[in-house]
C-alpha positions in Angstrom: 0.0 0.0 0.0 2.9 2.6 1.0 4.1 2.3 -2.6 1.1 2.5 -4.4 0.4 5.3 -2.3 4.1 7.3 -3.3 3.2 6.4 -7.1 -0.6 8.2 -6.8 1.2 10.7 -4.8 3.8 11.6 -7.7 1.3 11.3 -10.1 -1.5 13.5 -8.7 1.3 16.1 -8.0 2.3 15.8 -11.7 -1.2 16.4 -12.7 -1.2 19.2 -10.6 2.0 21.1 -11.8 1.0 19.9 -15.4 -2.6 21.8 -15.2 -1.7 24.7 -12.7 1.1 25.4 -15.7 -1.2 25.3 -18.4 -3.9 27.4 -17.3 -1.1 30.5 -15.8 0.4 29.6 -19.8 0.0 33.3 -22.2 -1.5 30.3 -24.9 -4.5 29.4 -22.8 -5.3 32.6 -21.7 -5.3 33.8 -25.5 -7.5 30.9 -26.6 -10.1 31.9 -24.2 -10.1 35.6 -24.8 -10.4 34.6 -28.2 -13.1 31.7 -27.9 -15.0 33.4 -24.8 -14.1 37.0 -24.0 -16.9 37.5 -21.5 -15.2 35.0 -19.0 -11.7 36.8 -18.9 -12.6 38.7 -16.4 -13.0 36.1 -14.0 -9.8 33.9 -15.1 -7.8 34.6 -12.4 -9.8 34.3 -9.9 -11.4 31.1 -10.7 -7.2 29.8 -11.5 -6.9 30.7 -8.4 -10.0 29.0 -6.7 -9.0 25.9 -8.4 -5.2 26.2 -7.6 -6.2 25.8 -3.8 -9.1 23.5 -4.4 -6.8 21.3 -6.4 -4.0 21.2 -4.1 -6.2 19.1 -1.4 -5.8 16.1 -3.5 -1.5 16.3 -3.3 -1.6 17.3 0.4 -3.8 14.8 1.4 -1.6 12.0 0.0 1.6 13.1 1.2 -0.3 14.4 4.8 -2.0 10.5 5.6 0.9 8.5 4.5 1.4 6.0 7.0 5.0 5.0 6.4 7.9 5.4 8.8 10.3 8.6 9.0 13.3 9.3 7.1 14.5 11.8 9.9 13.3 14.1 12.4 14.7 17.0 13.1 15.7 17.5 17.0 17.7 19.3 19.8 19.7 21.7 18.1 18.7 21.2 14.9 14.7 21.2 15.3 15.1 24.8 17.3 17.0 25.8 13.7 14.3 24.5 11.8 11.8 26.4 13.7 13.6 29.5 13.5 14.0 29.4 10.0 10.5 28.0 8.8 8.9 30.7 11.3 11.2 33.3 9.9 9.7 32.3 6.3 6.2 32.6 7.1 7.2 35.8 8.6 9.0 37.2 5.7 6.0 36.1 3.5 3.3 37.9 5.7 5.5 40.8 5.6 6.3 40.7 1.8 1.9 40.7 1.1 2.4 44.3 1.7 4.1 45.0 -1.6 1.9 43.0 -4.0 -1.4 44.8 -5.0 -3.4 41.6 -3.8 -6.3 42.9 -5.5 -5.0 42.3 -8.7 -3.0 39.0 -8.0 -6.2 37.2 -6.4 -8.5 38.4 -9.3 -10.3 40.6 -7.9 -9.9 43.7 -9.2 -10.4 42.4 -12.9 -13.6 40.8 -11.9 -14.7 44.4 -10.3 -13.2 46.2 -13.7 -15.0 43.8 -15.6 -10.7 43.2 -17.3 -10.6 41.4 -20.1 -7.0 42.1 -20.9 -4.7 39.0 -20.9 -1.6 40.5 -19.6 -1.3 41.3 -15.7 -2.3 44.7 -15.3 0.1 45.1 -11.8 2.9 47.4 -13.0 7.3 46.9 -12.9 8.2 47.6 -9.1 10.9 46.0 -6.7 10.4 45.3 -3.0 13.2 45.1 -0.6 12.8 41.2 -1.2 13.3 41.5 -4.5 16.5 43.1 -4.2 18.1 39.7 -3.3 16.7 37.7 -4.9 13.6 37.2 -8.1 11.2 34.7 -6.4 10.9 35.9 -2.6 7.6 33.4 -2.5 8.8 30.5 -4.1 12.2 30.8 -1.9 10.3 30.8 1.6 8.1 28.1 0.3 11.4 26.2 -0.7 12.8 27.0 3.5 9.2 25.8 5.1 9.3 22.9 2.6 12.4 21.6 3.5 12.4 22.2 7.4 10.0 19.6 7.7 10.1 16.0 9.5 10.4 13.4 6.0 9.0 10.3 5.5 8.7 9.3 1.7 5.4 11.0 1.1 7.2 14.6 2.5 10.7 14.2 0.7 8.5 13.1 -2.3 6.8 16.1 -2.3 9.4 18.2 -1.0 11.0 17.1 -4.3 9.2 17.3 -6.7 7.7 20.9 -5.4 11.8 22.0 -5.5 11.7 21.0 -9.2 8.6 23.1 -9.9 10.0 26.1 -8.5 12.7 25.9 -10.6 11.1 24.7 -13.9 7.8 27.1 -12.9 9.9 30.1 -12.3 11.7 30.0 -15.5 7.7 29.8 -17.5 7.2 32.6 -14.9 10.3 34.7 -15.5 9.4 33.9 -19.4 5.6 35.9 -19.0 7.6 38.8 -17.3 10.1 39.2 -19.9 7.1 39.4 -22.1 5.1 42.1 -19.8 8.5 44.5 -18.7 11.1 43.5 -21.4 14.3 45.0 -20.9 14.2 45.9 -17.6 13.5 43.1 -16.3 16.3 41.0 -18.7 18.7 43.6 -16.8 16.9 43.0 -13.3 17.0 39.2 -13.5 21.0 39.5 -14.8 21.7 41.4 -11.6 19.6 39.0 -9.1 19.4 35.5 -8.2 16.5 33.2 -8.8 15.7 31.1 -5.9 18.1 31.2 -3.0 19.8 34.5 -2.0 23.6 35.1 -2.1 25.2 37.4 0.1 27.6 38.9 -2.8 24.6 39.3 -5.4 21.9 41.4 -5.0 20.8 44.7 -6.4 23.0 47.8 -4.8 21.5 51.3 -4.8 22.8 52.5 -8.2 21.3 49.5 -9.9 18.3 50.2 -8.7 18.1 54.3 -9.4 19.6 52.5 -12.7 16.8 50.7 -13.2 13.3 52.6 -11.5 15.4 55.9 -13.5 14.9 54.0 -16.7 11.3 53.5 -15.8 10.7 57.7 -15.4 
């Protein structure tokens, strides 16, 4: 049963990645502007309805697995793991205040009635963003990988890592697409995923960059 259960489990994340992908994909959005214009201005809001609806399916799988653990952490090293995982959770809850969350949940182009395919949120840098170009997916990555692991978690924890990485290249893609050249400069100057101390956007590169924006 434990294996079956890892083998649904990588499937149903697959499925997962494979349609979450799709329907955030410039193609798919195009196709139903095209086909049915009316409904774009509730597309992201019902992506985003079934993004967390969807994700129960995945969770629950890895979440009842009733196999034994890989590791735990403890002493020392569980007090680190709290540290850090709280610290992400903290730096995401602080980060919300630099997103129009309006906009990213859907709401504002339901309210405008939006039926532009592009995100309408405009080129701007937080003080995350100066270290690094995926503040989200990066705590994600910390709370994911802090955790206890039997198979199920390291599965997922996985197989999540890799769609950060693939699904912030598709995602860097769209933005190179919405903000062109400043970002191609922006993402030259800053990491991906993890932050590194000698990389990061300094003051002139920034005036650099918001100047080029005036």
């Amino acid at each position: 049963m434990p294996d079956s259960q890892i083998l649904l489990l990588i499937l149903s994340w697959l499925a997962y990645f494979s349609l979450h992908s799709l329907l955030a994909s410039i193609g798919v959005k195009q196709y139903v502007a095209l086909r049915w214009p009316r409904a774009m201005p509730a597309y992201r809001l019902v992506f985003n309805i079934l993004a967390v609806v969807l994700l129960a399916v995945p969770l629950h799988l890895t979440l009842t697995y009733p196999g034994p653990w890989l590791w735990r952490w403890s002493g020392f090293a569980s007090g680190v793991a709290f540290v850090l995982s709280a610290a992400a959770v903290v730096g995401f809850l602080w980060s919300l205040k630099y997103y129009d969350g309006s906009e990213f949940l859907g709401l504002r182009q339901f309210r405008e009635r939006n039926t532009s395919v592009d995100d309408q949120e405009q080129f701007q840098l937080s003080p995350l963003h100066r270290w690094v170009c995926h503040p989200w997916y990066f705590f994600a990555l910390v709370i994911i990988w802090t955790r206890d692991m039997n198979a199920a978690m390291l599965t997922t924890a996985i197989l999540m890592t890799l769609y950060f990485v693939i699904g912030s290249r598709l995602e860097e893609r769209k933005l190179l697409r919405y903000h062109g050249e400043i970002y191609r400069r922006y993402r030259q100057r800053v990491p991906g995923l993890v932050p590194l101390p000698w990389k990061y956007l300094r003051d002139a590169d920034l005036q650099a960059l918001t100047g080029d924006r005036e």
